[in-house]
N, C-alpha and C positions, 0 to 999 in steps of 0.2 A: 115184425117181431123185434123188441128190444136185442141191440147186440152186449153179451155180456161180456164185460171182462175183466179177466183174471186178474187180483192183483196177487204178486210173489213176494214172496216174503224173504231178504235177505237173513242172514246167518248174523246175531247180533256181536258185534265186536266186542273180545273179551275186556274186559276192567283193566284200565291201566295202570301198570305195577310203578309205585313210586319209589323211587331210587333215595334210599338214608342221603342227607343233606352232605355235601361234600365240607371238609373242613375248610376254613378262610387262608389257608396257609399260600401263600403264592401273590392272591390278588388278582391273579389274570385278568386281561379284559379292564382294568378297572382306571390305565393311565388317562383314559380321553376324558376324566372327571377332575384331571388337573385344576383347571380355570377356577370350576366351580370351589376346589379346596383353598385355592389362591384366597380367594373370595370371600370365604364361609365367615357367618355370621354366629354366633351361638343361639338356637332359640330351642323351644319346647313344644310341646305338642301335646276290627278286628275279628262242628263246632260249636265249642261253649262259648257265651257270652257273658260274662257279667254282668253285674246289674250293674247300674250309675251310685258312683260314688266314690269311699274309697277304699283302697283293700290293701292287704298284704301277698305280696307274694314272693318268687323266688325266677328269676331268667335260668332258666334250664336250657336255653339257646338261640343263638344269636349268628347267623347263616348269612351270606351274600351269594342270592339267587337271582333268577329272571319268574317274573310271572306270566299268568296264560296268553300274553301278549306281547312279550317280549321286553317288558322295561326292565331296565336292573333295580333290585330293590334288595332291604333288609328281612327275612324273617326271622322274627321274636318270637320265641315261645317263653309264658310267662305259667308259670306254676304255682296255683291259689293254694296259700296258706294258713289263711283264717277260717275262722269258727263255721262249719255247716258247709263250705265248700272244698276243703282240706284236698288235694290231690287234683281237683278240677285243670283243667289245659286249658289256653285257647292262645290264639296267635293273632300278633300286631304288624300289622307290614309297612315298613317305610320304603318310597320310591329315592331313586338313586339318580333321576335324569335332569333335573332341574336347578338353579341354585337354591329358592326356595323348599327344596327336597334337603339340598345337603346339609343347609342348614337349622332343619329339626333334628336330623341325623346328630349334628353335631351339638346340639342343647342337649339330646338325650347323652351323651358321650361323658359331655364335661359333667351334667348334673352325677353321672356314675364314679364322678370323680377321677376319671378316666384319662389321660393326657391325650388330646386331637393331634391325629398324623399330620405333616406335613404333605404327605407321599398318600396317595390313594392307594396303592397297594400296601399299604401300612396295615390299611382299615380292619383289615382283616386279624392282626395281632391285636387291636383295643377291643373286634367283639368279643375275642377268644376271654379276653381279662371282665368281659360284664358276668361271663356264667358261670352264675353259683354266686350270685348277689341277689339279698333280700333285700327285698325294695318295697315302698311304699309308694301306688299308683292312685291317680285321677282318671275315672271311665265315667264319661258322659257321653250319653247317644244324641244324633242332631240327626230326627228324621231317620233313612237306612241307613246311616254312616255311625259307628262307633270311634272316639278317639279316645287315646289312651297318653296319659300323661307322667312322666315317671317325676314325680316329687321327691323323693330324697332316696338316701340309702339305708337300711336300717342297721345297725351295729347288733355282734354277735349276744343274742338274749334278749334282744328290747322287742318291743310292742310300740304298734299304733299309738299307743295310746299312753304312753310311757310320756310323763314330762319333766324326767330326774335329768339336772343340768343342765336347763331348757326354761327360757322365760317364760313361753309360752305354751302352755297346752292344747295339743295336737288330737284331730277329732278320732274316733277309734274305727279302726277297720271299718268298713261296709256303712259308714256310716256319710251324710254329705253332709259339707261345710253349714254354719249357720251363720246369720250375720254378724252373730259378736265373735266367730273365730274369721272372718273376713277383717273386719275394724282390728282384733289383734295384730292381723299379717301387715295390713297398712303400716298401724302404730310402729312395728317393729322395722319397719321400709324390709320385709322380705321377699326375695326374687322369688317366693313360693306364690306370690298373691302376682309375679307378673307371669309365670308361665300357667297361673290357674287364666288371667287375662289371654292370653295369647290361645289357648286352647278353644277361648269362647268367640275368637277373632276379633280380639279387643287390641289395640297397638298401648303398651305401657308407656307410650315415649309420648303418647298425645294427653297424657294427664298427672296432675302431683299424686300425690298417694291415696288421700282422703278422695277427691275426685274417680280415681280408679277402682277405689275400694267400693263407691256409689255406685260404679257401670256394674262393676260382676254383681255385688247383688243385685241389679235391676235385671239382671241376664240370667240369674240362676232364681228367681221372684222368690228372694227371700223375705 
């Protein structure tokens, strides 16, 4: 006779209660990232997901945590503000352990117009100063990985899509680049067409303008 047996069934562990984001005031923990601020470079670079493209939205917060594995890292909450998504959430995480880390940290920083610490326990007074800035973002998916790119800041009343005082007109919310607003960002030599490069892992520094503005479109098959 077959011997049977029992399996028991454990008691399933309640749901883990997540604790509201501690404010950035202090920095703790955060001096062994010295080197890397020494260092830093400026560059650029997530539940809902947006779709690819670009959008409007609003940083409603900007936290220095650890994630399920223990890296120190940034979470962004970014709050969609355009047409048909209005109030949508979702969250961008930048990692905090590498130089390469610090310095998307720090492209997104200075693009907010934001002054970069010296002091890694700084850091945490410049996220405090991103929330509750409208911003106009670059979301392209690569495979499972979403990147988020924060392209400018938007001034109190403007739009996407706004191009009063501005040579150049700017694509409208939700909407993605086309080749003649790529050749515009070239023509005008803006740092918008090198951190749209840098997101696609393009190096801006290996090409003139016209040549660069050739790679992204050949990367985005416009």
């Amino acid at each position: 006779m077959a011997k049977v047996v029992k399996k028991v069934l454990g008691k399933a562990a309640p749901n883990k209660v997540l604790s509201k984001p501690r404010p950035n005031a202090g920095g703790a923990g955060l001096s062994g990232l010295q080197k890397f601020f020494d260092h830093s470079e400026s560059w650029s670079g997530g539940g809902y997901k947006p779709e690819d493209g670009i959008h409007e939205c609003t940083i409603e917060n900007a936290v220095i945590g650890t994630s399920r594995n223990g890296r120190a890292q940034i979470d962004w909450t970014f709050l969609m503000t355009g047409e048909g998504v209005e109030g949508k959430q979702f969250h961008d995480y930048q990692g905090l352990e590498t130089q390469e880390n610090v310095n998307f940290v720090r492209g997104r920083i200075e693009t907010l117009g934001i002054e970069w610490p010296d002091d890694p326990n700084s850091l945490g007074n410049a996220l405090e100063q991103a929330c509750g800035l409208a911003v106009r973002i670059q979301v392209r998916t690569n495979q499972e990985f979403t990147n988020v790119t924060v392209i400018d800041v938007l001034e109190a009343g403007s739009t996407a899509g706004d191009d009063a005082g501005t040579t150049e007109e700017a694509p409208e919310a939700g909407d993605s680049y086309t080749k003649a607003d790529i050749k515009k960002l070239a023509k005008a030599e803006s740092s918008e067409l090198e951190d749209i490069a840098r997101s696609l892992e393009i190096d801006p520094d290996e090409y003139d303008w016209d040549e660069l503005a050739d790679a992204v479109i050949g990367m985005l098959d416009l």
